[in-house]
N, C-alpha and C positions, 0 to 999 in steps of 0.2 A: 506436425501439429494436430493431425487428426487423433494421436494416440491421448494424447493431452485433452481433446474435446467432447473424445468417447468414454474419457472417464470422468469425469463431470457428471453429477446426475443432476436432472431438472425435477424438482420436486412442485407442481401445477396446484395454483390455487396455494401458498405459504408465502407469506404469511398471513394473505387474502383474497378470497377470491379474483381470479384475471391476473395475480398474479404466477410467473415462469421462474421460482427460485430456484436459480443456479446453486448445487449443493459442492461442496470441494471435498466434503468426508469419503467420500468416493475415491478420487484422486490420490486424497492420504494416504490411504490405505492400498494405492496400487503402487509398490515399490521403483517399478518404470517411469509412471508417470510424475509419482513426488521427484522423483532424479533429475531427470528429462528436465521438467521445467525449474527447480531449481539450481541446474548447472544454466540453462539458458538465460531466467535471468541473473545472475552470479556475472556470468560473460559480457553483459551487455551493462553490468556496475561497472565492473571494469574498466570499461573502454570509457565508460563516461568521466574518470579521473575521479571515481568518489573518495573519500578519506575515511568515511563512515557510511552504516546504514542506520537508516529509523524504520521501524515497524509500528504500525496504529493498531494499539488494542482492536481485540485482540488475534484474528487471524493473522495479521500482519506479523506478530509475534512468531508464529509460525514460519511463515516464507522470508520475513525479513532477518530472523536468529539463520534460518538454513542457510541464504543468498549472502551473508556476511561472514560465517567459518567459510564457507566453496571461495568468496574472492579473499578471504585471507585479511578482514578489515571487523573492526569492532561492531557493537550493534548498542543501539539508543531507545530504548523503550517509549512511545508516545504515548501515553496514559489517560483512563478518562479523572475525571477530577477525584482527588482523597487521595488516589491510591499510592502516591511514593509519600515516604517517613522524611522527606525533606524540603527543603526550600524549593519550588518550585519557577518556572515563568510558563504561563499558561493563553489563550486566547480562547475567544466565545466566537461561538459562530452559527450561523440559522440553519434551522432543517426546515423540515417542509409545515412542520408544526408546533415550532419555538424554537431554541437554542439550544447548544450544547456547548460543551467546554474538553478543551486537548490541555496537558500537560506535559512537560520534562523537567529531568533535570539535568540543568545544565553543564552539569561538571562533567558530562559523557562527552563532551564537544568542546574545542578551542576556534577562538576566532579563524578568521578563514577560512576553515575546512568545510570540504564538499562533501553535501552530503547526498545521498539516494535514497528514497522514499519508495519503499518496497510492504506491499498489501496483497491480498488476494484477489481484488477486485475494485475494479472503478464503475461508478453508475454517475451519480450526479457532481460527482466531483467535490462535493463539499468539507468534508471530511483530511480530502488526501490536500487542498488548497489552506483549509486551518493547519495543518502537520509543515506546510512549506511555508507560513508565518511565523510558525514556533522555532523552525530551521534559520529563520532571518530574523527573528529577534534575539538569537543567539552568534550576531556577526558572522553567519553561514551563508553558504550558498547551496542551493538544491541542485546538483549534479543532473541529477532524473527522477523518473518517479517513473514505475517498474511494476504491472499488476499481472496475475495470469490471467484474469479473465475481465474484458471491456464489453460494458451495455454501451454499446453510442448512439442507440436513440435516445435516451438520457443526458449525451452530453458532455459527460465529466471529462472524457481525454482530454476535446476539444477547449472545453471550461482551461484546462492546463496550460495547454498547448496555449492559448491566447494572453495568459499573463507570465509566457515566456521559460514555459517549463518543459524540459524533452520529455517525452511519454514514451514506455514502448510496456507493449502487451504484448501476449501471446496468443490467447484467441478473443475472439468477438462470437457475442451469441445478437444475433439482429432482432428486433420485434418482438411481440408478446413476449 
């Protein structure tokens, strides 16, 4: 995991002051570590009995397309609102300074099926929690929800974790 957390870059003060932006363009771009944690979490879909993966615009796009060819399972685009040319089922949800809105569409997924909720990162959890209402308002179940990188002073895992969602990450960056 160290290999995974040394390539990370922390970009200080982005996207405001006091702020410790965790950067993943780092990462991308180190073939070891895109692998590494893309085989890790792949492994750990797996075992959760997913049927599917969902990615949240858009980095998720990235590790959740990767984390779905490695376990050999389709992949469900989570969309911010507009962007798919079809019938959509979407939900709203608060940020820290109004709302936002997730989209799918639902012909990527059949009742029943489990599904994995794969992003680059969890901080407040709000985000990857709307993705796991869009997964259950499509007669789904969220298998896991799978980030490489957890802020848990922020909360989000735990946010998860408490309305009955498995979580796993790969690393934790603590504090500022």
């Amino acid at each position: 995991m160290e290999q995974l957390r040394a390539s990370i870059r922390t970009v200080p003060d982005f996207p405001k002051p006091g702020i410790q932006f965790r950067d993943i363009t780092t990462l991308l771009a180190d073939p070891a570590a895109l692998s590494t944690s893309v085989s890790l979490l792949a492994d750990h879909v797996r075992a959760s009995g997913a049927d599917a993966v969902a990615g949240m615009e858009a980095r998720g796009f990235i590790f959740g397309a990767a984390v779905a060819i490695r376990a050999g399972l389709g992949f469900v685009p989570i969309r911010k609102p507009g962007k798919l040319p079809v019938e959509t089922v979407g939900v709203e949800y608060d940020l820290e300074y109004g709302t936002d809105r997730l989209e799918l569409d639902p012909s990527g997924l059949r009742d029943g099926m489990r599904v994995a909720l794969v992003d680059d990162l969890i901080a407040t959890g709000g985000t990857a929690l709307a993705a796991a209402k869009l997964v259950q308002q499509c007669s789904c179940e969220v298998s896991t929800a799978a980030f490489v990188i957890d802020l848990p002073d922020l909360g989000g895992a735990d946010r998860l974790r408490g309305s009955g969602i498995d979580v796993k990450t790969l690393v934790s960056f603590e504090g500022d």
